[in-house]
N, CA, C and O atoms as CSV, one atom per row, in Angstrom:
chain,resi,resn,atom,element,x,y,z
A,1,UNK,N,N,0.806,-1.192,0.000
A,1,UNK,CA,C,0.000,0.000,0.000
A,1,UNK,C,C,0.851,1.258,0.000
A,1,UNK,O,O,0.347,2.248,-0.530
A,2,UNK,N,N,2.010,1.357,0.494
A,2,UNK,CA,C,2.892,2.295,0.419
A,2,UNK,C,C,3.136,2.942,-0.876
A,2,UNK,O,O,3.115,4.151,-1.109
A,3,UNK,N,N,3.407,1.821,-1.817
A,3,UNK,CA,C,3.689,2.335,-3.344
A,3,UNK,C,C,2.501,2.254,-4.619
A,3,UNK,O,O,2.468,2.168,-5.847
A,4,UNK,N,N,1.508,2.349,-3.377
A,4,UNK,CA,C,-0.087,2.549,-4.357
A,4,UNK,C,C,-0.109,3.889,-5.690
A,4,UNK,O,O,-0.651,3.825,-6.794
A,5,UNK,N,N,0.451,4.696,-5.264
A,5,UNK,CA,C,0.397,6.183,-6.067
A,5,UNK,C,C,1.247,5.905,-7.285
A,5,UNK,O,O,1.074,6.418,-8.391
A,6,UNK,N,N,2.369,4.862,-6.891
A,6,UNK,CA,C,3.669,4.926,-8.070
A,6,UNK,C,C,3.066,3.765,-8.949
A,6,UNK,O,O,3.155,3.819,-10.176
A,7,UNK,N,N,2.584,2.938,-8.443
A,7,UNK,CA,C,1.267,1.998,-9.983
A,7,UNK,C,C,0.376,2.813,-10.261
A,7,UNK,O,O,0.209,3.154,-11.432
A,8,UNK,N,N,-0.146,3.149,-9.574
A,8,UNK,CA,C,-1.265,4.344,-10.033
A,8,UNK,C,C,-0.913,5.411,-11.388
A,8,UNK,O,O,-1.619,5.497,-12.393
A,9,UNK,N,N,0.590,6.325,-11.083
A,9,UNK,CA,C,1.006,6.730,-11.760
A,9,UNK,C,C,1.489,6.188,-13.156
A,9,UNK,O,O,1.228,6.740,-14.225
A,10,UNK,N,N,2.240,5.016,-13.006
A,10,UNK,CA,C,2.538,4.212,-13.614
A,10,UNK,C,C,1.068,3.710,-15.011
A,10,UNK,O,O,0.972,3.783,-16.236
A,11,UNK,N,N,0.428,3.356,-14.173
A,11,UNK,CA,C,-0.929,3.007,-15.152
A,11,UNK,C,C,-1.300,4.129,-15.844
A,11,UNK,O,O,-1.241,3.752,-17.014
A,12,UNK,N,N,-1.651,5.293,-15.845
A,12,UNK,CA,C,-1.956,6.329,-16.017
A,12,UNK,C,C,-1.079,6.743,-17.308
A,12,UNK,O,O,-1.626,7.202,-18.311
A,13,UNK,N,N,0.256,6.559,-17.223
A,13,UNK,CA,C,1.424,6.778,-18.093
A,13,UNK,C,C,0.804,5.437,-19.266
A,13,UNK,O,O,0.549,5.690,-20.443
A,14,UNK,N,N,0.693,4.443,-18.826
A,14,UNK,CA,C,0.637,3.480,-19.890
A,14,UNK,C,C,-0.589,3.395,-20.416
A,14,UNK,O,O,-0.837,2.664,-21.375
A,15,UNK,N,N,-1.593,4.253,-19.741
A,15,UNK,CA,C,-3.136,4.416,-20.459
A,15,UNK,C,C,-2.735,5.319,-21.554
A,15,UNK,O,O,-2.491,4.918,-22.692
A,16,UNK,N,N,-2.659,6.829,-21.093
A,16,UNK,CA,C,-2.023,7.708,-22.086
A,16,UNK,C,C,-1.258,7.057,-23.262
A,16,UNK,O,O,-1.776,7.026,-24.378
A,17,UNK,N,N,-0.252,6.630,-23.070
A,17,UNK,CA,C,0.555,6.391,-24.473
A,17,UNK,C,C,-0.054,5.409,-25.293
A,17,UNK,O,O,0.330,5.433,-26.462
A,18,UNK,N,N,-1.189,4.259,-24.901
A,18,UNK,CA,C,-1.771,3.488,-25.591
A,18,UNK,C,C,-3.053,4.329,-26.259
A,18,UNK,O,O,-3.635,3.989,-27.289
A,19,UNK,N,N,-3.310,5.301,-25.582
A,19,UNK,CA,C,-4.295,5.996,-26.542
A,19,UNK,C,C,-3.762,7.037,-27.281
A,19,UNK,O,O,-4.302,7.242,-28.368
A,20,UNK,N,N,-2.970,7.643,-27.008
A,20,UNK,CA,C,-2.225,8.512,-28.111
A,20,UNK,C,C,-1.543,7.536,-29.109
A,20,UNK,O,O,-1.543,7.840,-30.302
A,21,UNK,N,N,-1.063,6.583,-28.765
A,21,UNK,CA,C,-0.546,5.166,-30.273
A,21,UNK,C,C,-1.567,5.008,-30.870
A,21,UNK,O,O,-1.310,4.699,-32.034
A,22,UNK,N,N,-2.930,5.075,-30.618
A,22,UNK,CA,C,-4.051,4.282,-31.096
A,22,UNK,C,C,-4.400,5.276,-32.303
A,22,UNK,O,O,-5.179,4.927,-33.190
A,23,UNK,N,N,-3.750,6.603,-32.288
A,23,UNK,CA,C,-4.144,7.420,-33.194
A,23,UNK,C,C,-5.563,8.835,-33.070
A,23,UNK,O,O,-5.763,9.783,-33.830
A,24,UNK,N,N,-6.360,8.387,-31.711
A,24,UNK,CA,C,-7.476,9.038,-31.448
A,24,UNK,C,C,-6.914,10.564,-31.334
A,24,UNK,O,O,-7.818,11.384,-31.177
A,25,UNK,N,N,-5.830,11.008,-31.374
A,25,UNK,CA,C,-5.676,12.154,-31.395
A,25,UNK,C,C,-4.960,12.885,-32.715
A,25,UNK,O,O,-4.535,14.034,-32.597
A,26,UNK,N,N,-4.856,12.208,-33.899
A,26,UNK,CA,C,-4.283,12.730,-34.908
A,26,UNK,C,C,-4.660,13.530,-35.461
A,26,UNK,O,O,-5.746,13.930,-35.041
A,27,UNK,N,N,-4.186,14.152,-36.484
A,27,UNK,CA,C,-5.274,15.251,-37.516
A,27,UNK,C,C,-5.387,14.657,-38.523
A,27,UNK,O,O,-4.517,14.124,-39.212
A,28,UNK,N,N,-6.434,14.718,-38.656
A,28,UNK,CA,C,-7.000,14.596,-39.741
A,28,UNK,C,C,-7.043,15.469,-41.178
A,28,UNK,O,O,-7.484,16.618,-41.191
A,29,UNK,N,N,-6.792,15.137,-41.778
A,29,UNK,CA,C,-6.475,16.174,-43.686
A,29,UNK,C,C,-7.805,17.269,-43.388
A,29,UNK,O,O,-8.738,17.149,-42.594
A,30,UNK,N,N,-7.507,18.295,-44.294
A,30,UNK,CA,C,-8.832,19.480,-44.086
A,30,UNK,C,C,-9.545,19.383,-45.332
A,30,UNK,O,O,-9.130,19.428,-46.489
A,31,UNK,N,N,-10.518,19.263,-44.936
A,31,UNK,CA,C,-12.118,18.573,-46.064
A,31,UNK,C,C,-11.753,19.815,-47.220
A,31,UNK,O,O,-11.769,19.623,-48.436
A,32,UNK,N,N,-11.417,21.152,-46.543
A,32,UNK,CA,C,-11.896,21.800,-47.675
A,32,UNK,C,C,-10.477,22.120,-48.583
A,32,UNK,O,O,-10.501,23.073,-49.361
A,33,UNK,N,N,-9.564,21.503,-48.485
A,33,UNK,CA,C,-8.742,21.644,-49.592
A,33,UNK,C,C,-9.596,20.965,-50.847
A,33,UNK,O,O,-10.486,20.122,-50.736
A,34,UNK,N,N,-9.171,21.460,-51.868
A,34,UNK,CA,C,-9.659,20.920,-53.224
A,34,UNK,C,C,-8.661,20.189,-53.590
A,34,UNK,O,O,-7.483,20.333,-53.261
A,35,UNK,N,N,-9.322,19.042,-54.581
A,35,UNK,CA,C,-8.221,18.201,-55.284
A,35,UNK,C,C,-8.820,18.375,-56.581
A,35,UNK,O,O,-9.916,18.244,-57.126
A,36,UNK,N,N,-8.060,18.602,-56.752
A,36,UNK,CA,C,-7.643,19.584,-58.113
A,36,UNK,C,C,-8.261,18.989,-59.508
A,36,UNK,O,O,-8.424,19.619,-60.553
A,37,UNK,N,N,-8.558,17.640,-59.261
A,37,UNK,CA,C,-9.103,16.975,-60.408
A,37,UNK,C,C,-10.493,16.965,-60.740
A,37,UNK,O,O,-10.981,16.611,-61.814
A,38,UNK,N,N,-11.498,17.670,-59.026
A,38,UNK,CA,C,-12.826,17.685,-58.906
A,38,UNK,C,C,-13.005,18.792,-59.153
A,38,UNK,O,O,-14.125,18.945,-59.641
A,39,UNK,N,N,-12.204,20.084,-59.024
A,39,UNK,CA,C,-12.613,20.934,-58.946
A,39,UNK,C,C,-12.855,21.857,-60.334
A,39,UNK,O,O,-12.166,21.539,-61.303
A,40,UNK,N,N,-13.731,22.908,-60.478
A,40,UNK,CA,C,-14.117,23.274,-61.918
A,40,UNK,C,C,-12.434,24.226,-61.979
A,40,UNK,O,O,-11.449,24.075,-61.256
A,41,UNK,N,N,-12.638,25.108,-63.038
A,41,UNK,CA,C,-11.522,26.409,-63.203
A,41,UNK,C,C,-11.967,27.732,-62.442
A,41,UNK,O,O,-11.226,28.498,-61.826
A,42,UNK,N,N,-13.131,27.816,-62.594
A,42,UNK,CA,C,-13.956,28.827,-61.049
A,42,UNK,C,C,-13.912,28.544,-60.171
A,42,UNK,O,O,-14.143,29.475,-59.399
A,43,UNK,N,N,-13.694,27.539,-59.651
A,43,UNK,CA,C,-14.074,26.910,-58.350
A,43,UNK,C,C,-12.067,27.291,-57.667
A,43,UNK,O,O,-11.592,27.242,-56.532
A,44,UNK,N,N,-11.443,27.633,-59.018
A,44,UNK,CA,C,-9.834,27.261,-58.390
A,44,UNK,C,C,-9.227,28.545,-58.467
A,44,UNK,O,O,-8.120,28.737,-57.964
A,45,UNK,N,N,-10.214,29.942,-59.385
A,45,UNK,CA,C,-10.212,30.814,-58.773
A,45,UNK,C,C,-10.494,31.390,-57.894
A,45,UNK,O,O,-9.771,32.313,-57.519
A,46,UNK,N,N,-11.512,31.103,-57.312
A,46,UNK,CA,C,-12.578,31.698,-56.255
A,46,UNK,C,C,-11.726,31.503,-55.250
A,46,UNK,O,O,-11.553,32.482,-54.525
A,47,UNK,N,N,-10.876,30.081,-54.871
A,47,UNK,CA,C,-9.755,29.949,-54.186
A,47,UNK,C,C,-8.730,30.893,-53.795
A,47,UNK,O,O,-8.442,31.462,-52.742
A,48,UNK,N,N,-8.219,30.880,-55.105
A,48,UNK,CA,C,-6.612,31.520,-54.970
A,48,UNK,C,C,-7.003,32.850,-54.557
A,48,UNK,O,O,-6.280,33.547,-53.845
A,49,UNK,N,N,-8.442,33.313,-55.108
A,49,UNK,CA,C,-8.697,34.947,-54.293
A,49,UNK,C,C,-9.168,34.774,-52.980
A,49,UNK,O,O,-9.000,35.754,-52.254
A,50,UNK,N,N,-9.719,33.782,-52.473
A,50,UNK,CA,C,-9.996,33.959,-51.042
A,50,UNK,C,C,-8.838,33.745,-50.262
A,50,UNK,O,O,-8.860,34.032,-49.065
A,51,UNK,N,N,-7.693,33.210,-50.868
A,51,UNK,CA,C,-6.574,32.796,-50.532
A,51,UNK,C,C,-5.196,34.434,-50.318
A,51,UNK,O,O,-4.124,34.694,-49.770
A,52,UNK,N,N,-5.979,34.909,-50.968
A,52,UNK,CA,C,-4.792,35.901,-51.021
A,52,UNK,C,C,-3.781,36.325,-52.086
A,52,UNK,O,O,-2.976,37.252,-52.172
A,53,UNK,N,N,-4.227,35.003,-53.087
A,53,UNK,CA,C,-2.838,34.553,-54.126
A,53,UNK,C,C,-3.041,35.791,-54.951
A,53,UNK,O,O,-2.053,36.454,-55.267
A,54,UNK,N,N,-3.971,36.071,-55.238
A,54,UNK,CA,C,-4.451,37.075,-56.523
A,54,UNK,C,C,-5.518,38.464,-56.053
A,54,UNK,O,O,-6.287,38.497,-55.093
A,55,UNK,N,N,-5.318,39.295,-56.842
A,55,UNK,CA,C,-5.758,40.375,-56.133
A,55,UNK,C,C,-7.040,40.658,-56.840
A,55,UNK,O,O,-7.423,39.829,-57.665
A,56,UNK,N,N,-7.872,41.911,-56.579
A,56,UNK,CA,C,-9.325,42.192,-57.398
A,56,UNK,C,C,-9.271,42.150,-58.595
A,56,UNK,O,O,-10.191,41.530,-59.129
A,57,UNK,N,N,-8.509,42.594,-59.248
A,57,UNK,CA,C,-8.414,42.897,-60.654
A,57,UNK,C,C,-7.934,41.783,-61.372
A,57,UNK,O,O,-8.418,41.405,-62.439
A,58,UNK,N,N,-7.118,41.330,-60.873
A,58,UNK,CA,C,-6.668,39.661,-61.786
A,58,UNK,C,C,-7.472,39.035,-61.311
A,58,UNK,O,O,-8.149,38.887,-62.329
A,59,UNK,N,N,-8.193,38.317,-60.297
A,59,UNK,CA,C,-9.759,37.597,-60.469
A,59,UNK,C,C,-10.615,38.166,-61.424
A,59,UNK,O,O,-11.090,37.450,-62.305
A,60,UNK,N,N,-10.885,39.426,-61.357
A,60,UNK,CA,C,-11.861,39.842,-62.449
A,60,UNK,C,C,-11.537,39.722,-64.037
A,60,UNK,O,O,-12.327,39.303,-64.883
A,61,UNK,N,N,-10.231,40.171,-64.262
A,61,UNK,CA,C,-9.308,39.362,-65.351
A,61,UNK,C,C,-9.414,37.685,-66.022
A,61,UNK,O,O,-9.592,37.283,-67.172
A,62,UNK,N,N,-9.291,37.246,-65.213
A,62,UNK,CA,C,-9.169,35.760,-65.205
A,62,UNK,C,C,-11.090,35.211,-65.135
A,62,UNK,O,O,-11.598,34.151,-65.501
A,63,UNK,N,N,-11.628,36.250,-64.614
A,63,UNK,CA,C,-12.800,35.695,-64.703
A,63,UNK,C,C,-14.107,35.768,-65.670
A,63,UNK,O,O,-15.175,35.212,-65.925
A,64,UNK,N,N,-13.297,36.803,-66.009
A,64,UNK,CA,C,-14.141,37.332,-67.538
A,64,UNK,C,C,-13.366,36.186,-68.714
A,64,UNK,O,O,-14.092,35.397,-69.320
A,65,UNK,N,N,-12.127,36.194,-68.908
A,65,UNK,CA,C,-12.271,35.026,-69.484
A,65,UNK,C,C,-12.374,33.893,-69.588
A,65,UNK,O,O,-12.614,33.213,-70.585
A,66,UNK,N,N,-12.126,33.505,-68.141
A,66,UNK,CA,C,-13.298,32.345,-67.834
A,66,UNK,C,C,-14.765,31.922,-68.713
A,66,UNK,O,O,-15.163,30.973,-69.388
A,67,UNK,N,N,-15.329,33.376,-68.205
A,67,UNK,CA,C,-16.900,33.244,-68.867
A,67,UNK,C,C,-16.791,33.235,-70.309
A,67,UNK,O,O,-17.793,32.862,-70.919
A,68,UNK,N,N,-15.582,33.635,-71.096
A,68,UNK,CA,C,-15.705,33.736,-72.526
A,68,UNK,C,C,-15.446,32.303,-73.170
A,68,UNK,O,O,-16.119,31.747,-74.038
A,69,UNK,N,N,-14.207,31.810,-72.472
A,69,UNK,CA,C,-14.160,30.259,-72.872
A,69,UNK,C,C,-15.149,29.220,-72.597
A,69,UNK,O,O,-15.199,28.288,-73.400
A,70,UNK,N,N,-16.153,29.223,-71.333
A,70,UNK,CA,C,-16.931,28.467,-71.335
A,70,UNK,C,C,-18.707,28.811,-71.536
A,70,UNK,O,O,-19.520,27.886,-71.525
């Protein structure tokens, strides 16, 4: 009974690492990346501008001829 706390502890340590091995805490990929093969050519602008990549005027650029090619 003396060294009740140090199994105690002990268990506790070996609960933890069997559930962090088990994976229940990983990340998971983010749904909303696009893969690139589903996605339309609007759908990959609308992106790169919510993204930052491209500014007002080259979306609007790129999106007018968008609408002309399709």
């Amino acid at each position: 009974m003396m060294y009740g706390w140090i199994i105690g502890l002990v268990l506790i340590v070996i609960l933890f690492a069997a559930v962090r091995r088990s994976g229940v805490f990983k990340r998971r990929p983010d749904s909303t990346v696009n893969n690139s093969s589903t996605s339309t050519p609007l759908e990959t602008l609308k992106n790169r501008y919510a993204k930052g990549e491209i500014d007002d005027e080259e979306f609007e650029k790129r999106k007018k001829e968008l609408e002309k090619a399709g």
